[in-house]
N, C-alpha and C positions, 0 to 999 in steps of 0.2 A: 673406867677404861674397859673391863669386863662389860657392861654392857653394851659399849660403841663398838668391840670387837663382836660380840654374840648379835648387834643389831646387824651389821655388814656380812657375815656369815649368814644373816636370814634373808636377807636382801640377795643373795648371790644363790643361794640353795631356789629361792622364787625365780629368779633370773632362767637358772638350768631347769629348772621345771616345768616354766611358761613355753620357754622356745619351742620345743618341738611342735606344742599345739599351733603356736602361730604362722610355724611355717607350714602346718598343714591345712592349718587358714589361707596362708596365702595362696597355696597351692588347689587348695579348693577354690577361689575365687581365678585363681587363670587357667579354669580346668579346659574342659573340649571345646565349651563355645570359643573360646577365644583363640584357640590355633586356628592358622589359617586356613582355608578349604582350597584345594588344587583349581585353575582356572576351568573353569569346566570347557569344553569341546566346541567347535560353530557346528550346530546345526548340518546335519549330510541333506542337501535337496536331494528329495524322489530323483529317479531315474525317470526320464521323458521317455513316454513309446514309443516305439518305431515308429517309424509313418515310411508309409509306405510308397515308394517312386512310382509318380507318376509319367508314363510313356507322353509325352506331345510329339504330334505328326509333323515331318520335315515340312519345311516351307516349302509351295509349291511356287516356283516365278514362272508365270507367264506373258505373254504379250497381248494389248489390248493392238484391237485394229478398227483404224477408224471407218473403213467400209459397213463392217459391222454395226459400228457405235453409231454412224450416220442413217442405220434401216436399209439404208440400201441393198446389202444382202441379209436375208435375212435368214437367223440363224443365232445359233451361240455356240460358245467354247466349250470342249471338252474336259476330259484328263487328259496328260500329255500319253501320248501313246513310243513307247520303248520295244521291240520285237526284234533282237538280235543288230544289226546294221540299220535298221530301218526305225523308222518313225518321227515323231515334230513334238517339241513340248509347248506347241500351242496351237492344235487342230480344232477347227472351226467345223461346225456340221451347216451347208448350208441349205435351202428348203426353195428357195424363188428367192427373182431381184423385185426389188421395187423401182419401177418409173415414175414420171410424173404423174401419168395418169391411167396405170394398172400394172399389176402387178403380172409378172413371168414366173410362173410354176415353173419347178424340174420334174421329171417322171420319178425320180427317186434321191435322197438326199445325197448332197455330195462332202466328202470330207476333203477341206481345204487347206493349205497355211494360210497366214494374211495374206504373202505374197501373191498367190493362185486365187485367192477370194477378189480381190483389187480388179487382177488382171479379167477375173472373167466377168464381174461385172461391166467393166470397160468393152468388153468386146459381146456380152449381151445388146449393151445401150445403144452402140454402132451400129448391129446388127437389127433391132425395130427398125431403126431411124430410116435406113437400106430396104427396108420389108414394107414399110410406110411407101417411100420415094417410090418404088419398081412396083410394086403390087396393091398398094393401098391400103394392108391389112396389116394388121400389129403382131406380133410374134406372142402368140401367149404359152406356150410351154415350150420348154428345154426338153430332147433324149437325153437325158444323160447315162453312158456305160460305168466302165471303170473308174475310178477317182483315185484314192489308197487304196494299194497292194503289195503288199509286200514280196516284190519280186524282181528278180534279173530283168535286165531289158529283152523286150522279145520274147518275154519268157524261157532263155536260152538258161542253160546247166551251169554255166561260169561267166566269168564277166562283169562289169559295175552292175547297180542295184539301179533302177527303175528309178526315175523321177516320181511313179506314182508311190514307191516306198517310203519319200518323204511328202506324200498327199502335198506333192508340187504337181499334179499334172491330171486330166480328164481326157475321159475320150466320150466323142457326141456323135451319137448315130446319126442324129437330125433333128427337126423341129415343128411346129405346129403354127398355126396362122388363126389370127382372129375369125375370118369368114371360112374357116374348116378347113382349108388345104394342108396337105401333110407333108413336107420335104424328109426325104430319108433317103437316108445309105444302105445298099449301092445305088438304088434305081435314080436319084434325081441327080448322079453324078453325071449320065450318059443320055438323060431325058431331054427330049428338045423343046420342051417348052419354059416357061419361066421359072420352075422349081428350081432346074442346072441350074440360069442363071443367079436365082439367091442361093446355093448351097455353094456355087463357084467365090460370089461376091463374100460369104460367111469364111468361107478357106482366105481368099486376100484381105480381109478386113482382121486375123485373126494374126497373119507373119505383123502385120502393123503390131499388134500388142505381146505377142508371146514370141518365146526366145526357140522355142519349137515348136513348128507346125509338121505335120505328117497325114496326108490325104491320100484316097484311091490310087495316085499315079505316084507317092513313094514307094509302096514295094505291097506283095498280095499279103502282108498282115495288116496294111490298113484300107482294104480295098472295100468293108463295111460300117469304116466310122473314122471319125475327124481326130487328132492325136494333137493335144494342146499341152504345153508346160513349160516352167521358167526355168530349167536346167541353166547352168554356166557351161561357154561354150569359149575357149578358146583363154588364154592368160588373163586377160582385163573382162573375161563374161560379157562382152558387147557381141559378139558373134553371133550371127541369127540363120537357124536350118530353115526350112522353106518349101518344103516339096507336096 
């Protein structure tokens, strides 16, 4: 019985002896590796660089005209031109018309709208066909004066702005003929031979196309060249001056 009490006493004294080692076994075996590690972070993407705003130029709209597109007059479109009240955002520079069969130089380029480009072709074309019939000779160069300018009518201090403000209107001193003859303003207005009558026939064939005419006998500022343009004239613009 001594020895079964003294064996369980040795058993128990081993028991309190071993513990501590094995929990510092166990605790060495669930040491750092095995705690958990915090979720690590995503990833910051770089900062993109500026880039830097690119300016693009407003959209320019302008108008095609088929005068143009057709050769007829010939010439091409500008910028739009803007100058306080005045200007067109589709100014044509024109240079000669084309006929069937030769071409009508200007003495210097004119700036048109489509409207003013159209119309004066039309009263070019009439005006050979008239130079052919009465004289037999074809019209080969245009005077041309003033076209756009940005001015009062008349050139007066106050007042509406000029038709040629919106390069609607031309003024033609006179014109040239295939076998050298020269019609011009003043002299072939008052001339008695067949000059007056094509520069008279150019003035009536011109109230047919344009909404304004103005010749030697409107008033002494147009007593040196022919005064064409497509002004609106009256409520519905059907009104036509004539003098």
């Amino acid at each position: 019985m001594d020895d079964a009490v003294l064996l369980i006493r040795n058993l128990l004294l081993c028991v309190m002896l071993l513990g501590p080692v094995a929990s510092s076994t166990a605790l060495a075996q669930s040491g750092p590796d095995r705690v958990p590690l915090p979720i690590p972070r995503p990833a910051v993407a770089p900062a993109k660089p500026a880039t830097a705003t690119v300016k693009t130029k407003a959209r320019i709209y302008q108008v095609a005209c088929p005068v143009v597109l057709s050769g007829k007059a010939v010439g091409k479109i500008g910028t739009p031109i803007k100058a306080g009240r005045c200007g067109t955002q589709s100014p044509y520079k024109i240079t000669a018309v084309k006929l069937k069969d030769h071409v009508v130089k200007f003495s210097s380029p004119a700036l048109f709208n489509c409207s003013m480009a159209t119309a004066f072709v039309d009263w070019v074309e009439k005006l050979n066909e008239h130079s052919v019939a009465q004289s037999g000779a074809i019209v080969s160069k245009i005077d041309v004066g003033t076209s756009y300018a940005c001015r009062r009518r008349n050139n007066q201090k106050t007042g509406k702005i000029s038709e040629h403000g919106f390069a609607n209107a031309v003024d033609v001193t006179g014109f040239e003929l295939g076998n050298g003859a020269i019609v011009a303003l003043p002299p072939a207005w008052k001339a008695k031979d067949g000059t007056q009558q094509l520069i008279k026939t150019s003035h009536k064939l011109a109230c047919e196309i344009f909404t304004t005419v103005l010749g030697p006998d409107a008033n002494s500022l147009h007593y040196d060249h022919l005064h064409f343009d497509m002004g609106c004239h009256g409520k519905t613009c059907t009104y036509k001056v004539c003098d």
